[in-house]
C-alpha positions as CSV (number, residue, x, y, z in Angstrom):
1,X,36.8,-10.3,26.7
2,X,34.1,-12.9,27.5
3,X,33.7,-16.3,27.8
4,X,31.6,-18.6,25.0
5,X,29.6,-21.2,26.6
6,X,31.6,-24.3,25.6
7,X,34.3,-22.2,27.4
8,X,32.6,-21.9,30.6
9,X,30.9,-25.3,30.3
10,X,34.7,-26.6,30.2
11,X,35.9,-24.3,32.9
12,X,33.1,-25.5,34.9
13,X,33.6,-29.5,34.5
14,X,37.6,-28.9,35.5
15,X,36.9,-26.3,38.5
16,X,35.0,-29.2,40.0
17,X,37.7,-31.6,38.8
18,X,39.9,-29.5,40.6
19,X,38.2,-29.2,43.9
20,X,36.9,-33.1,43.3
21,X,41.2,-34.1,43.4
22,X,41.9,-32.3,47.1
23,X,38.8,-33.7,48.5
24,X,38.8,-37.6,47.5
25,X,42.2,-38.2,47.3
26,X,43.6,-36.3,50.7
27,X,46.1,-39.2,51.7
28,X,45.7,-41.3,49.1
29,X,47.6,-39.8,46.3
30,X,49.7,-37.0,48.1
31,X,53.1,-37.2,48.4
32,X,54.1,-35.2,52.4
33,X,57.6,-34.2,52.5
34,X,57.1,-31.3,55.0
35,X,57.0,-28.8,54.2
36,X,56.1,-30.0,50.9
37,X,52.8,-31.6,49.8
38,X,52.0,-32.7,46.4
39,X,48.6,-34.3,45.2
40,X,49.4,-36.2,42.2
41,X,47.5,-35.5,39.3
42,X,46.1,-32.0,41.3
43,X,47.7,-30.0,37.8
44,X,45.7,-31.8,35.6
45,X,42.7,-29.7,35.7
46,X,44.7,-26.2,35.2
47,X,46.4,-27.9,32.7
48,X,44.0,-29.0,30.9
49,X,42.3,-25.4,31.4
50,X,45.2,-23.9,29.7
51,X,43.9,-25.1,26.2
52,X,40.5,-23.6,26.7
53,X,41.0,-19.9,27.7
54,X,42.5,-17.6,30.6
55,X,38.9,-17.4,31.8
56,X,39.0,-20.6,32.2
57,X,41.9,-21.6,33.6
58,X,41.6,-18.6,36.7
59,X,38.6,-20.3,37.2
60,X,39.8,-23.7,37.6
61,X,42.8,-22.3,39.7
62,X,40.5,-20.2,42.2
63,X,39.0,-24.2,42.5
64,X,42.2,-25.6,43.5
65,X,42.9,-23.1,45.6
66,X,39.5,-23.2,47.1
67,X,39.8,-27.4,47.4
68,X,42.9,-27.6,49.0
69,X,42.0,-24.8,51.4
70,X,39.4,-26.9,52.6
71,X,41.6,-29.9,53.0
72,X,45.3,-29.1,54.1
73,X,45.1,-25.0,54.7
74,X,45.4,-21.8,54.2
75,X,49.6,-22.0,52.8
76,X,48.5,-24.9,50.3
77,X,45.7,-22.9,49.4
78,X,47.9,-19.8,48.9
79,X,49.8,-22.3,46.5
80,X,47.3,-23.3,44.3
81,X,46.5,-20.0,43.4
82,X,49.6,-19.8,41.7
83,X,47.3,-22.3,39.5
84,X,45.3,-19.3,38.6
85,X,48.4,-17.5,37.7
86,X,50.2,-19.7,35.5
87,X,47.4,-21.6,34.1
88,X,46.3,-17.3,32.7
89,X,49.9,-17.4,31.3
90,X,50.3,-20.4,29.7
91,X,46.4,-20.6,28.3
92,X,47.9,-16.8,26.8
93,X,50.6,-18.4,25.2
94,X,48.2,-21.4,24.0
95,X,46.0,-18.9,22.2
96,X,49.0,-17.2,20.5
97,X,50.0,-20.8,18.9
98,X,52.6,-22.8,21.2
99,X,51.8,-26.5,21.6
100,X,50.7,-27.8,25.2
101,X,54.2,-29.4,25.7
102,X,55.7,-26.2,24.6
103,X,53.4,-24.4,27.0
104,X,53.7,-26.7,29.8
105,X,57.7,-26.5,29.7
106,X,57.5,-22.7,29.9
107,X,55.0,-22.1,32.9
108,X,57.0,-24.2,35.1
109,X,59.3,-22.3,36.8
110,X,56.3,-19.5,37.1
111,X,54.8,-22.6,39.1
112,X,57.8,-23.3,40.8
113,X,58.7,-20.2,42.2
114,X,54.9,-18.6,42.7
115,X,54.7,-21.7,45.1
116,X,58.4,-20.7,46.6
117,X,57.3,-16.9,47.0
118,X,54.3,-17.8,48.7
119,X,55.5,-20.1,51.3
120,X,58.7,-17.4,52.4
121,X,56.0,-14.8,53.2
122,X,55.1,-17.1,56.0
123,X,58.3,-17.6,57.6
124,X,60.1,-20.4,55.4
125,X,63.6,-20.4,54.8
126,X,64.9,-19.8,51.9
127,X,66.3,-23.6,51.9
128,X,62.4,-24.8,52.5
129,X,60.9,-22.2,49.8
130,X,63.8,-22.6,46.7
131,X,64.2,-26.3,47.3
132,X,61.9,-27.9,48.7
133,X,59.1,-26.1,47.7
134,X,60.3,-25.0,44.3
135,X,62.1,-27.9,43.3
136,X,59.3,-30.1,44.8
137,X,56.6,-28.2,42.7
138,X,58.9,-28.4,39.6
139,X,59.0,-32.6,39.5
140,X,55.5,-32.5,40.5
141,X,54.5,-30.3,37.6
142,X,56.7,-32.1,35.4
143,X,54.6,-35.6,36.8
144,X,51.4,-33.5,36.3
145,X,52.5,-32.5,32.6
146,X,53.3,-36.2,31.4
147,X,49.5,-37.2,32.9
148,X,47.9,-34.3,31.3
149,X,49.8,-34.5,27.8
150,X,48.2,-38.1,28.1
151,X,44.9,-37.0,29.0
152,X,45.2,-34.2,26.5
153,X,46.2,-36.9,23.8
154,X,43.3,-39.5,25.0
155,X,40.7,-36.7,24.2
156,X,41.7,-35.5,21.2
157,X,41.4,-39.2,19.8
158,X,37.9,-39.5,21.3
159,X,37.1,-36.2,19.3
160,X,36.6,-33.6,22.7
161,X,37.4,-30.5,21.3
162,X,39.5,-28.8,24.5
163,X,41.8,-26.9,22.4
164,X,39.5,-23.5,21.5
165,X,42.0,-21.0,20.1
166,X,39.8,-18.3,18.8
167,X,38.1,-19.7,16.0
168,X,38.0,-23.1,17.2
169,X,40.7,-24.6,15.8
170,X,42.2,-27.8,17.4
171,X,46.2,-27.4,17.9
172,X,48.4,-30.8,18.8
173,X,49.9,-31.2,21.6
C-alpha cells in the first residue's frame, strides 16, 4: 500500500509537529513525576495522524520518538515509539469506520502499557512501569485526546479535510 500525496503532505506537517512539541516546549509544558514525564499536548500529532493513514501516523511516531530522543533520552524515546504503534492501530481502525473518540478510547491501554513494557526492560519495577508509567500515560492520553478531539473538531469547521478513509470521505469525530 502506498501513500497519496495529500497523505504524505499531512504526515509530513505533523512529523514536524511532533518533533517541533519535545523541542520548544522541554520544561515548559511537561509534567516530571519521575519516573514519569508527560509533554502536554505531545499526542496531538499521532492523533491527529490516526485519521490520515497508518503511513502516516508511523511516520509521525518515528518523529516523536526521534524529538524526544533528542531532548530527555533514549527511555522517553523508546516511549514514543509506542506512538508509532498505536497511532498504525488506531488509524486501522479509523479506516474501517470507528469515529476518532471511538478510536482514541480503544488505543489507550495499547499506549499505556507499550509505554509500561518499555520502561521494565530497563530495570523499572513493576510498581514504576504499571502505575506510574501506565497509569501516567493513560491520564495523559486521555488529556491528549480531549485537545486533539478539539483540534480535530476546529478543522473540520475550517473545511481541512484530515479524515481520508479511502475514497476521501470525511467521518465525525
Amino acid at each position: 500500500m502506498r501513500m497519496t500525496m495529500k497523505e504524505l503532505l499531512y504526515g509530513a506537517l505533523l512529523t514536524a509537529l511532533a518533533l517541533l512539541i519535545p523541542l520548544a516546549f522541554r520544561g515548559w509544558l511537561q509534567i516530571a513525576i519521575p519516573p514519569f514525564s508527560a509533554t502536554l499536548a505531545s499526542h496531538l500529532p499521532s492523533m491527529l495522524a490516526m485519521t490520515i493513514s497508518p503511513w502516516a501516523a508511523v511516520l509521525v511516531g518515528l518523529g516523536s520518538s526521534l524529538g524526544f530522543l533528542m531532548t530527555l533520552g533514549p527511555i522517553v524515546a523508546l516511549r514514543a515509539f509506542v506512538h508509532a504503534i498505536f497511532g498504525a492501530i488506531g488509524a486501522k481502525a479509523y479506516q474501517r469506520g470507528l469515529t476518532l473518540w471511538q478510536v482514541l478510547l480503544i488505543t489507550l491501554p495499547i499506549h499505556a502499557l507499550g509505554e509500561a513494557v518499555v520502561v521494565m526492560l530497563f530495570g523499572f519495577s513493576l510498581y514504576q512501569a504499571l502505575v506510574v508509567i501506565g497509569l501516567g500515560t493513560a491520564l495523559h492520553h486521555i488529556a491528549d485526546s480531549a485537545i486533539t478531539l478539539a483540534v480535530y473538531g476546529s478543522l473540520r469547521k475550517a473545511g481541512v479535510p484530515l479524515g481520508i478513509r479511502g475514497k476521501g470521505a470525511v467521518r465525525q469525530a
